[in-house]
C-alpha positions in Angstrom: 0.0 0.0 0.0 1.3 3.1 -0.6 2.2 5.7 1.8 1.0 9.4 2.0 2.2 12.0 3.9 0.3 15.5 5.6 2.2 18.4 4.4 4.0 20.1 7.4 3.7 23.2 9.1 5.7 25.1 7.1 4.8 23.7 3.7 0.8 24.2 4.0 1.8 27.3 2.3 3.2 26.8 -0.6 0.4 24.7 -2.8 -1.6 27.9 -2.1 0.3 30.4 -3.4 2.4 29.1 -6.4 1.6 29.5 -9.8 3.3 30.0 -12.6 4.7 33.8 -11.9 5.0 32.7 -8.4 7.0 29.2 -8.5 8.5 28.4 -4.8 11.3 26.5 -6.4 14.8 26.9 -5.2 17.6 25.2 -6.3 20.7 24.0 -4.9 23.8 22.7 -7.5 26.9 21.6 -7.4 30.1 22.5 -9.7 32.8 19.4 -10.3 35.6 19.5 -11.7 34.7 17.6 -14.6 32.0 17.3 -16.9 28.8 15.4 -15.4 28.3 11.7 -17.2 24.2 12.1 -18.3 23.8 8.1 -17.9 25.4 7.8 -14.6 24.0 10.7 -13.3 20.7 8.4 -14.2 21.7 5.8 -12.3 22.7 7.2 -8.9 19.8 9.6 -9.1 17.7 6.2 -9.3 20.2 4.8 -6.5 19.7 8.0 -4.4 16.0 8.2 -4.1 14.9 5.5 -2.5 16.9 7.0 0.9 14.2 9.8 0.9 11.1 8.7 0.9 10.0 12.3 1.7 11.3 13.8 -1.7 9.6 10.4 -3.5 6.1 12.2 -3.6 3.7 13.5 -6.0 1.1 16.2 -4.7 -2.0 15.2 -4.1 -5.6 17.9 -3.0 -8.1 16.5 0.0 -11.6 18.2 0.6 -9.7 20.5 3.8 -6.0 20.1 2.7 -3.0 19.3 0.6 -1.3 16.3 1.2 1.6 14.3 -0.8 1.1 10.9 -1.7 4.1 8.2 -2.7 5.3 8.6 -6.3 6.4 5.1 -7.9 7.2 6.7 -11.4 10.3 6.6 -13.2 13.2 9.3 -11.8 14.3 11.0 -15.0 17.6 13.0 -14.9 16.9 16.0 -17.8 19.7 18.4 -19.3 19.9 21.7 -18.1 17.8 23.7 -21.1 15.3 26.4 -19.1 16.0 29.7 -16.6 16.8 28.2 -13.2 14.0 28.0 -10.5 11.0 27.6 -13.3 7.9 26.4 -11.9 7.5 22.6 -11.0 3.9 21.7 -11.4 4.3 18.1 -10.8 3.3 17.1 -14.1 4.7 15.0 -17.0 7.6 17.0 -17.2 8.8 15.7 -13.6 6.7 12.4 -13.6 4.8 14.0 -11.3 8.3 14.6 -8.8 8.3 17.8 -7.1 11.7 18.1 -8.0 14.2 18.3 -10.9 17.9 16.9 -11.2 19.0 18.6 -14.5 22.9 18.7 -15.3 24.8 21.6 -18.0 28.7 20.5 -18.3 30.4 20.8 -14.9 26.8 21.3 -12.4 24.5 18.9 -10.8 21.6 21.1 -10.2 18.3 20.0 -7.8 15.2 22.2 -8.3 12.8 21.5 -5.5 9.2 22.8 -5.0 9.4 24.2 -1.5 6.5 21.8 -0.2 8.9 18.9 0.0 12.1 20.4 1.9 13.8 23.5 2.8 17.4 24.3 1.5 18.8 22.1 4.5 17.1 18.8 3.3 17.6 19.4 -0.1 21.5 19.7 0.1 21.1 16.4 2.4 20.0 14.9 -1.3 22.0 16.7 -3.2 25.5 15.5 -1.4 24.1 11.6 -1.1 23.4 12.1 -5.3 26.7 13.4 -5.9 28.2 10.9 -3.6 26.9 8.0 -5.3 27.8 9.7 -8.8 31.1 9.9 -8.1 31.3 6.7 -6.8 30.1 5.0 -9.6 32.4 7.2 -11.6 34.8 5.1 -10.1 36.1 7.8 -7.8 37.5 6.9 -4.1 34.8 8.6 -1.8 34.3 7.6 1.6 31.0 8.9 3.1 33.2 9.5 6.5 29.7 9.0 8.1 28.4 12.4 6.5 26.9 11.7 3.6 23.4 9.6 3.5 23.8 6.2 1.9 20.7 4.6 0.4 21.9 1.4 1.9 20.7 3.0 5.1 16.8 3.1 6.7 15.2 6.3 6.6 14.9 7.2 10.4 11.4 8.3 11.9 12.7 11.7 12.9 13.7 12.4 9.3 9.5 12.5 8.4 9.0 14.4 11.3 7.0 17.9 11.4 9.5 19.8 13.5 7.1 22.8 14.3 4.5 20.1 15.7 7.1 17.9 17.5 9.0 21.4 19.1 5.7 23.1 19.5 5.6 24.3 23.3 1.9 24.9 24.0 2.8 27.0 27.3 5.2 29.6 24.6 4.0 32.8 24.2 2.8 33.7 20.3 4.7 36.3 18.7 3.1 39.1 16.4 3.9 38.5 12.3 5.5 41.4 10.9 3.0 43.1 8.5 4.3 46.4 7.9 5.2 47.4 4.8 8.8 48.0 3.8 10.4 49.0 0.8 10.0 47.3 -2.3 12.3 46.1 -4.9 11.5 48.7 -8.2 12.2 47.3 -12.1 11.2 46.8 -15.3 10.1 43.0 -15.4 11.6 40.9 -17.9 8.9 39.8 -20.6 9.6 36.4 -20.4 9.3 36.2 -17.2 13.3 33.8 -16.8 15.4 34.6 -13.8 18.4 36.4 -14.3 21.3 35.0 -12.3 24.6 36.7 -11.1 27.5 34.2 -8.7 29.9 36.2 -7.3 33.1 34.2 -5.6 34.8 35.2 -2.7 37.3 33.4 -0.2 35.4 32.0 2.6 38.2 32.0 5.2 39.3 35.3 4.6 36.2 36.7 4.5 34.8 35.1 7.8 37.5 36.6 9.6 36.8 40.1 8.0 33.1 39.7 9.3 34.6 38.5 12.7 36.7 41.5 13.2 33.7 44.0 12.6 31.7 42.0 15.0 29.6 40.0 13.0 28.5 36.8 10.8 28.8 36.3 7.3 25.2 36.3 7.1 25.3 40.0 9.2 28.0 41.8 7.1 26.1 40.6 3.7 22.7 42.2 4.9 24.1 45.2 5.6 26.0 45.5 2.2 22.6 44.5 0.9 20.8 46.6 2.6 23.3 49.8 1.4 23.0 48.3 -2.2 19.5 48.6 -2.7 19.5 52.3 -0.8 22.6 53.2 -3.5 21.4 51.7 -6.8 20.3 54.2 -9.3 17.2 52.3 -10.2 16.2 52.5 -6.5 16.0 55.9 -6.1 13.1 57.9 -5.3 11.4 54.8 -3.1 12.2 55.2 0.1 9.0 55.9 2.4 9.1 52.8 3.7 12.0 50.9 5.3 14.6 48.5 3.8 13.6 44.8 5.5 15.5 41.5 4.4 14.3 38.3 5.5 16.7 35.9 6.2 15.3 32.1 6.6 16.2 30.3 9.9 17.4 26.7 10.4 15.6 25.7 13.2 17.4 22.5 13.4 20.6 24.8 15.3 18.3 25.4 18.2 16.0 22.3 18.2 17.4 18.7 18.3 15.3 17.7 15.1 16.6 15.1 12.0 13.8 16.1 9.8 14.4 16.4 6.2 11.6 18.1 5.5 11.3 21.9 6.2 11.8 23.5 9.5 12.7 26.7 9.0 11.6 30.5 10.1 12.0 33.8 8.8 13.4 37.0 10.6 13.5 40.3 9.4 16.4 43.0 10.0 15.0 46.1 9.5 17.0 49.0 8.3 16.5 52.7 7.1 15.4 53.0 3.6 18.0 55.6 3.1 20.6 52.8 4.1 22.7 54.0 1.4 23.5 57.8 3.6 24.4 55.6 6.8 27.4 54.7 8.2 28.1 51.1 7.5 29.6 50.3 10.7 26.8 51.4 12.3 24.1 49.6 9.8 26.0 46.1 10.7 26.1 46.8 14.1 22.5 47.0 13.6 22.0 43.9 12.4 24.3 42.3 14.3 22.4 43.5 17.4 18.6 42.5 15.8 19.6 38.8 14.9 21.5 39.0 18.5 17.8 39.5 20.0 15.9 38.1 17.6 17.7 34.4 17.3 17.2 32.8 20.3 15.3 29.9 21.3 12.5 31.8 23.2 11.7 34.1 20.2 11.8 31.1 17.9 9.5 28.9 20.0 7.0 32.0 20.4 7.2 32.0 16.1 6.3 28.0 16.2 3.8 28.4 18.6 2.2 31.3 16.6 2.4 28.9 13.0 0.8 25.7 15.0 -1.7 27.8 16.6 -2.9 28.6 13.3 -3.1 25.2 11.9 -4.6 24.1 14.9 -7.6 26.8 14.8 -11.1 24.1 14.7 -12.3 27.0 12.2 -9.3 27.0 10.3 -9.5 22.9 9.8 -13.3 23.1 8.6 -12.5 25.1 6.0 -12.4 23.5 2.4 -9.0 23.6 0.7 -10.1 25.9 -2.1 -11.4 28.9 0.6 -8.4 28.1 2.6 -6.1 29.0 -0.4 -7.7 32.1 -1.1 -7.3 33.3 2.6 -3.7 31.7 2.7 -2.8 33.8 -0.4 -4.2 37.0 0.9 -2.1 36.5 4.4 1.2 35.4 2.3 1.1 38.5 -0.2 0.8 40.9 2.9 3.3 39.2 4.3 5.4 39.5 1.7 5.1 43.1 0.9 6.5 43.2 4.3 9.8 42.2 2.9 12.1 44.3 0.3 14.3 41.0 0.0 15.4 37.4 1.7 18.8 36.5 1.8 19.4 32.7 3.3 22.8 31.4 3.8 23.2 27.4 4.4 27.0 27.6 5.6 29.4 26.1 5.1 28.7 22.5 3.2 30.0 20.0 5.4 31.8 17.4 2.8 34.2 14.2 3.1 37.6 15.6 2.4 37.9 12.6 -0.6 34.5 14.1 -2.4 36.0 18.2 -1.8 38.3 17.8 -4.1 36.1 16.8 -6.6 33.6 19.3 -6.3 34.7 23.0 -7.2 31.9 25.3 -5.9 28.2 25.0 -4.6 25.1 27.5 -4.8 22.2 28.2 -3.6 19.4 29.9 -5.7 16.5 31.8 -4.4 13.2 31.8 -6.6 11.7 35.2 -8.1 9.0 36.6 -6.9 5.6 37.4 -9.0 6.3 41.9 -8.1 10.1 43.1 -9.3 12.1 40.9 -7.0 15.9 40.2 -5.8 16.9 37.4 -3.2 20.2 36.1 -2.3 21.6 32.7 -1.7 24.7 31.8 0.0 26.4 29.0 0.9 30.4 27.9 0.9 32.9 24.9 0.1 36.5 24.5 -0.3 36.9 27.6 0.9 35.1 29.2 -1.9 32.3 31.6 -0.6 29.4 31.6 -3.2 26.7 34.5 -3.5 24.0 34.2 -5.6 21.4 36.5 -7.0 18.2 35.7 -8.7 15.9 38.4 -10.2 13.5 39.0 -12.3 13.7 42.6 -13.6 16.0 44.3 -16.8 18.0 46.3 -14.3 20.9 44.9 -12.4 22.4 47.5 -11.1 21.8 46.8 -7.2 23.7 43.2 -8.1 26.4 45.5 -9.7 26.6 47.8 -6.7 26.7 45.1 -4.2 30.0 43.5 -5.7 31.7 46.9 -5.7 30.7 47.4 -2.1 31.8 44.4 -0.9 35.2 44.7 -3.1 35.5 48.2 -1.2 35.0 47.0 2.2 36.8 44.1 2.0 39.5 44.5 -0.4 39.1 41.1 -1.3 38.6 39.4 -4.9 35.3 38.6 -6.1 34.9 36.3 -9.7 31.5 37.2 -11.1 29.8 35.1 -13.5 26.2 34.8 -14.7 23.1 33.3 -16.9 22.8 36.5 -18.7 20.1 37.8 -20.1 19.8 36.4 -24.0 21.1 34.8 -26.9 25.1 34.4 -26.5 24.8 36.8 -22.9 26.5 34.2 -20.6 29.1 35.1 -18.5 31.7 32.1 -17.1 34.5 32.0 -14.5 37.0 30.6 -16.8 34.6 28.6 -18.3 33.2 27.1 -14.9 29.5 27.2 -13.7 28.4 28.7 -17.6 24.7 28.6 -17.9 22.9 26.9 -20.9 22.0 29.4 -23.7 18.5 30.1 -23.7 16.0 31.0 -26.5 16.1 34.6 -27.8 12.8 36.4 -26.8 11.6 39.8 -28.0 13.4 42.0 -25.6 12.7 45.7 -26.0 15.0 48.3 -26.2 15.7 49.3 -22.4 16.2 45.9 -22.3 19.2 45.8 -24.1 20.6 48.4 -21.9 21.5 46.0 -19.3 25.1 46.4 -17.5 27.4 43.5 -18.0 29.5 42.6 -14.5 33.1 42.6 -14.6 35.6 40.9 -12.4 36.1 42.8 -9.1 40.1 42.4 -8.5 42.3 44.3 -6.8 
């Protein structure tokens, strides 16, 4: 008999609000250092699978809610040919998956639909696939106990809802922020593709620079962030309201939980929306000082008690599924225009030393949203600190003015490369992490006058 699974806390949300100009699909990759084999890429992505029963789903819709229901179809690996982060609709395309494993010389790229996993479970997949495709490369790997091998049982604790399992009825609720900050201005791109810019810093060196200003890596990138989008040219002019990023939460570093599903919470830094006339030591002490007070246990209990008491609600359960998405979307897009911009940053990818040095760099992309839209995804290996933008708008000059910020402030190099735009508008790192080429579409001409980002060396 075939299993099913209730969607958890966190996930509820996303079969209500995606569409097509609204996708929740983020995607995690990984660069090698040699070109990816399509057929054994196949077969450890068929190897792989059976490890997470979680990610081996197909959506299904009840009378009062979604659920996910086991998916028995054939895994099919598929070449790299579309704008990253396109909506996954759980149709043919995917066998009905929730998820995509696409490769494009050099990357191993997951797509997941949000409903499945958060960016912690999905890199859980992502290093047991590239695991078992190296090793039937023929590469010596050791898993050196870090890396899930599909050989193993799925524990218990890894299906687990972690907001119901680390719900504390006796926690205070905590107020969701609904003000409205700042938003993201831009001409949207007709197509509707993500534009995608990497920049590469060292980790190390980096870390330390953070350190010595009195912060995280997550901390000091806000703040540049933050000053970015109050500097950019194509920002100016909007600043009633103030600049907010939203930077996700693993939950699992303050609650004991092995789920590989998503457990996750979103804070907010709030800044002034004139960021960019503000001294930047004082803007990342700031932040430093909000995540201080926001991320601690307490606080993040009072958020899970406030999402479970929702759930919970006997009005809220009685409700059929197609009323509770239109009152799920109204609450999300208010929500949402209480953010300018989300920034999540996985750390560093923990990796047996005999798979690092086959694996050059790893990313994180973020999904557009259906408005003008930036996010940032960041995440680090062999030293190698990756940034990632995703957006969905002709100008790209807060990207642009980012990089120079962060060249200024830290003196450090930063290797830039990108999806571009059109036809022939890729941009490599020496020919590593290039982007397919995708169709030419009827681009107008402001939308020719993009800016092209160089190289930030000293």
């Amino acid at each position: 008999m075939k299993r099913w699974y209730k969607l958890d806390n966190t996930a509820k949300l996303y079969p209500a609000v995606m569409k097509k100009t609204n996708a929740c699909v983020f995607r995690v990759s990984a660069v090698l250092a040699e070109n990816i084999d399509p057929a054994t890429l196949q077969r450890a992505a068929e190897t792989t699978i059976s490890r997470f029963p979680t990610m081996a789903v197909k959506l299904k819709t009840g009378v009062f809610w979604a659920y996910l229901y086991e998916n028995t179809n054939p895994l099919v690996v598929q070449a790299e040919a579309t704008y990253p982060c396109m909506p996954i609709m759980g149709d043919k395309e995917t066998n009905e998956y929730l998820f995509k494993i696409m490769y494009f010389k050099r990357r191993i790229s997951l797509e997941c639909f949000h409903a499945i996993t958060d960016g912690t479970g999905a890199m859980e997949f992502l290093k047991s696939l590239v695991y078992q495709y190296l090793l039937l490369m023929g590469k010596d790997v050791r898993d050196d106990g870090l890396i899930l091998l599909p050989e193993g049982v799925p524990q218990k604790e890894e299906e687990e809802d972690g907001c119901l399992k680390y719900h504390d009825e006796h926690a205070r609720t905590s107020k969701v922020e609904m003000r409205k900050a700042r938003a993201i201005q831009g001409t949207l791109l007709k197509n509707r593709g993500t534009h995608v810019v990497h920049g590469v810093i060292p980790s190390s060196a980096f870390k330390e620079h953070a350190r010595r200003h009195g912060t995280t890596v997550t901390g000091y990138l806000a703040a540049v962030f933050a000053q970015a989008i109050s500097l950019a040219d194509s920002q100016q002019g909007y600043d009633k309201y103030p600049i907010q990023i939203g930077i996700p939460v693993n939950l699992r570093k303050f609650f004991p939980s092995k789920t590989l599903r998503n457990f996750v919470s979103q804070v907010s830094v709030n800044l002034p929306a004139s960021s960019g006339q503000q001294d930047f030591g004082d803007m990342v002490e700031s932040v430093t000082a909000q995540m201080e007070a926001t991320l601690t246990q307490e606080n993040l209990s009072a958020r899970i008690a406030t999402y479970v008491s929702y759930e919970k609600m006997l009005g809220v359960r009685l409700i059929p599924w197609f009323l509770k998405k239109a009152v799920i979307s109204f609450i999300s897009q208010r929500a949402n225009n209480a953010v300018t911009s989300v920034m999540t940053n996985l750390g560093c990818i923990k990796l047996p030393p005999s798979m690092e040095k086959h694996i050059l760099m790893m990313e994180v992309l973020l999904p557009s949203q259906e408005a003008a839209s930036i996010s940032c995804g960041v995440c680090s290996v062999n030293d190698k600190l990756n940034i990632s933008f995703t957006g969905n708008t002709v100008e790209s000059d807060v990207v642009r003015r980012f990089f120079e910020l962060l060249h200024e402030l830290t003196e450090l190099d930063i290797d830039v490369y990108s999806n571009g735009w059109i036809e022939n508008d890729t941009v490599s790192m020496n020919g590593i992490g290039s982007y397919p080429v995708y169709p030419a579409q009827p681009f107008g001409r402001k939308e020719r006058n993009r800016v092209i980002l160089p190289y930030f060396h000293s």
